[in-house]
N, C-alpha and C positions, 0 to 999 in steps of 0.2 A: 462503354459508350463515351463518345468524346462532345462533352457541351461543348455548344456553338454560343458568342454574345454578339448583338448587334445593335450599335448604339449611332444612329443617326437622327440627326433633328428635322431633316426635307421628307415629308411623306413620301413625294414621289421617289427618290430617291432608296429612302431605305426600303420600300419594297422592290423594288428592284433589285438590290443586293442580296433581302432578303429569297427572292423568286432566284438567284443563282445559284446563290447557294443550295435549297433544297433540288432543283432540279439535278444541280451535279452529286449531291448524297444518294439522290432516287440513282441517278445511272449508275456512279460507278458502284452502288450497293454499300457504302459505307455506315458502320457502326456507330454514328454520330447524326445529332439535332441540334437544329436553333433552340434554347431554351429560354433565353430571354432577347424578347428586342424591345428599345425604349429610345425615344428623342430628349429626358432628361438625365444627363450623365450622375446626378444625384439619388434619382431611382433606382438607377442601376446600379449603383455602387451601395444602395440598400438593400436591396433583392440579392447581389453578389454575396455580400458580409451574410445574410441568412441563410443562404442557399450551397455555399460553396462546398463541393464534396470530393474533385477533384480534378487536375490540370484540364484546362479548357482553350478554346481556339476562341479568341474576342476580333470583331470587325470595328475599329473603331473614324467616326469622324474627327476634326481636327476642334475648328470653330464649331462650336456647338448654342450659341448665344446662350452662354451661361458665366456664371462664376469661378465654374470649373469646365476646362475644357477638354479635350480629347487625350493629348498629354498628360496632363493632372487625375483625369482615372485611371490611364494606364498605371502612373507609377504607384496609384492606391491598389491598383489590382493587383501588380506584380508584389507588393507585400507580402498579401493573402498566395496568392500562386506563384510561385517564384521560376516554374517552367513552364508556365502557359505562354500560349503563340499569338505577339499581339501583331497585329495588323493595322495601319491607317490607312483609310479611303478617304483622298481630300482633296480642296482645293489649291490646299496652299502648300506648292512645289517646294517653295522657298525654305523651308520648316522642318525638315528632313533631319536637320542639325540638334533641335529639340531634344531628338533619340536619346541623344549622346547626351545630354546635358541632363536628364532627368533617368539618365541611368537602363532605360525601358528594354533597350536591346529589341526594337521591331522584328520583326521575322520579314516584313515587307511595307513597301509604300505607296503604294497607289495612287495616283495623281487622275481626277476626275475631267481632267479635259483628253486624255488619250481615249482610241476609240474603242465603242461599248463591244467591239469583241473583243480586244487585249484587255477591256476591265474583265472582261468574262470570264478569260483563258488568265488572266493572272489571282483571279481569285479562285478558279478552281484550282491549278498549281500548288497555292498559299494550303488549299485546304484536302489537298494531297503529301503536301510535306508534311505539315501537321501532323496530320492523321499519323503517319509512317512516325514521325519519331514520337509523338506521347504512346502508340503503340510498344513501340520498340522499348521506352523508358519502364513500361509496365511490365512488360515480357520478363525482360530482364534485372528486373528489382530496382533499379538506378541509384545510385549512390550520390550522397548531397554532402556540399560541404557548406558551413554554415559560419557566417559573418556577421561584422556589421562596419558600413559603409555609409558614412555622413551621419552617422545616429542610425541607421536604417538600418534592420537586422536583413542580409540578403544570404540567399541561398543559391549555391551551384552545382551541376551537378560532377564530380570529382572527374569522370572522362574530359571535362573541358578543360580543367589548368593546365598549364601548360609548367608554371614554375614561379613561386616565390622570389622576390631580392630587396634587397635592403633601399629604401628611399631614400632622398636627398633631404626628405623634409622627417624631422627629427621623432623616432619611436612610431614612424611609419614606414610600411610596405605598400610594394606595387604587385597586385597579383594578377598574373598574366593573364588570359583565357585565350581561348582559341581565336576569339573575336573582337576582345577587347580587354582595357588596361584598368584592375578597380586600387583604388589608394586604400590601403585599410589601416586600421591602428595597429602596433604593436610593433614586436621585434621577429627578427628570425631567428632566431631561438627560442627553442619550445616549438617553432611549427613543423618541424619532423616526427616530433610527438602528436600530431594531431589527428594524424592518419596512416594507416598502412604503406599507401603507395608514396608518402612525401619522404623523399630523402635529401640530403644535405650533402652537395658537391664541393662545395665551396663556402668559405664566411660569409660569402652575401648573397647567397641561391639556397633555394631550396626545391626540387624537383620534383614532379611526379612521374613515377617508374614507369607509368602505363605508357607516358608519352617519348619516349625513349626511342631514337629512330636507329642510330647507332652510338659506340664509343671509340673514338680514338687515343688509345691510349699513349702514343708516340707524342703527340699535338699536346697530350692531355683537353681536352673537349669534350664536352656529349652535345650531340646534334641531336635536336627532339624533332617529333612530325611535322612539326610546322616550318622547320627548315632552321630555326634558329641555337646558336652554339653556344652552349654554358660552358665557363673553363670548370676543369678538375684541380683542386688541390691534391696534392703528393698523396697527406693522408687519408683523401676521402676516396680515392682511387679503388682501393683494394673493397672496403663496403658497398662502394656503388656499382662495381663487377660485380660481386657475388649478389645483391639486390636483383640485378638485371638477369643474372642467370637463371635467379630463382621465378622470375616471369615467366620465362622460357618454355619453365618445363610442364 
């Protein structure tokens, strides 16, 4: 069963979201419920820390006339759940940006002046994707790799790196993901050790196998799935074939 969280401060408002939601649970027959909704994002981030059991889909507002606002329990939540699906429903267009500064990685953004059937049709969407991938993550055991970014311990799941490399700013990395860039402490070295699928192309990459689109070994390069091209050094050439091959099979 996949919890649902809904945290908006306008009564009228949050029943609404909250009546879309179940309505599109009841049709498309999905394995998932609202289990908390609350207008104080401090409640809910009490009820969350006692209750929490596993990855969940949150609907969150922005401004919430509080201390702590919409963004600020995301990234308390994303703590505790590090691949739950958050979602903003707001007013405030502008504020999109936030995501990224607070680390949150949104699933989606909802802006409350578009009209109440593309709020309809994008929240059901939101809680169609959802569903499909914390499904998918359980099915199939999901593999994490575990950080820590700004002090903050964060967790990924290993399908999303894309590739390690060495930063500009001194005894730190930039580690790729499918969807965005996180700065972490340390060096590249030692993170080929840290997992199966990481291997080391280069003195300042370190790769994950899985994402491996092809290798051109002429060029010396590997192209990963997301389009982008890591060089090969001489010596790493011959380990990161036979690495690739062994995926293969």
């Amino acid at each position: 069963m996949i919890p649902i969280y809904v945290v908006e401060d306008d009564p009228k408002q949050q029943e609404n979201i909250c009546q879309i939601i179940n309505n599109y649970i009841f049709i498309e027959e999905l394995d998932a419920r609202i289990v908390h909704v609350a207008a104080d994002p401090h409640q809910m981030l009490s009820f969350f820390e006692q209750n929490y059991s596993t990855a969940g889909l949150y609907f969150f507002d922005i401004d919430l006339n509080s201390d702590m606002d919409g963004m600020k329990l995301a990234a308390s939540i994303r703590k505790i759940d590090p691949s739950g699906k958050i979602v903003f429903i707001t007013t405030h267009e502008n504020l999109a940006y936030l995501t990224f500064k607070y680390m949150i990685e949104a699933m989606d953004y909802i802006v409350k002046s578009e009209s109440p059937e593309l709020i309809k049709r994008r929240i059901g969407e939101c809680i169609k994707e959802a569903y499909d991938r914390l499904h998918e993550d359980t099915n199939k055991g999901a593999d994490y790799y575990q950080t820590k970014i700004n002090g903050q311990h964060r967790s990924v799941e290993v399908s999303r790196i894309m590739y390690f490399e060495s930063s500009h700013i001194p005894h730190h990395l930039n580690l790729v993901l499918d969807n965005a860039i996180w700065i972490m402490s340390g060096s590249i070295k030692g993170i080929e050790k840290e997992h199966q699928h990481f291997i080391s192309c280069h003195r300042s990459y370190v790769i994950n196998v899985q994402n491996i689109a092809l290798i051109d070994q002429k060029e010396s390069y590997v192209e990963l799935v997301n389009g982008q091209r890591i060089p090969i050094s001489v010596r790493r050439m011959k380990p990161l074939l036979e690495a690739y091959k062994a995926r293969l099979i």
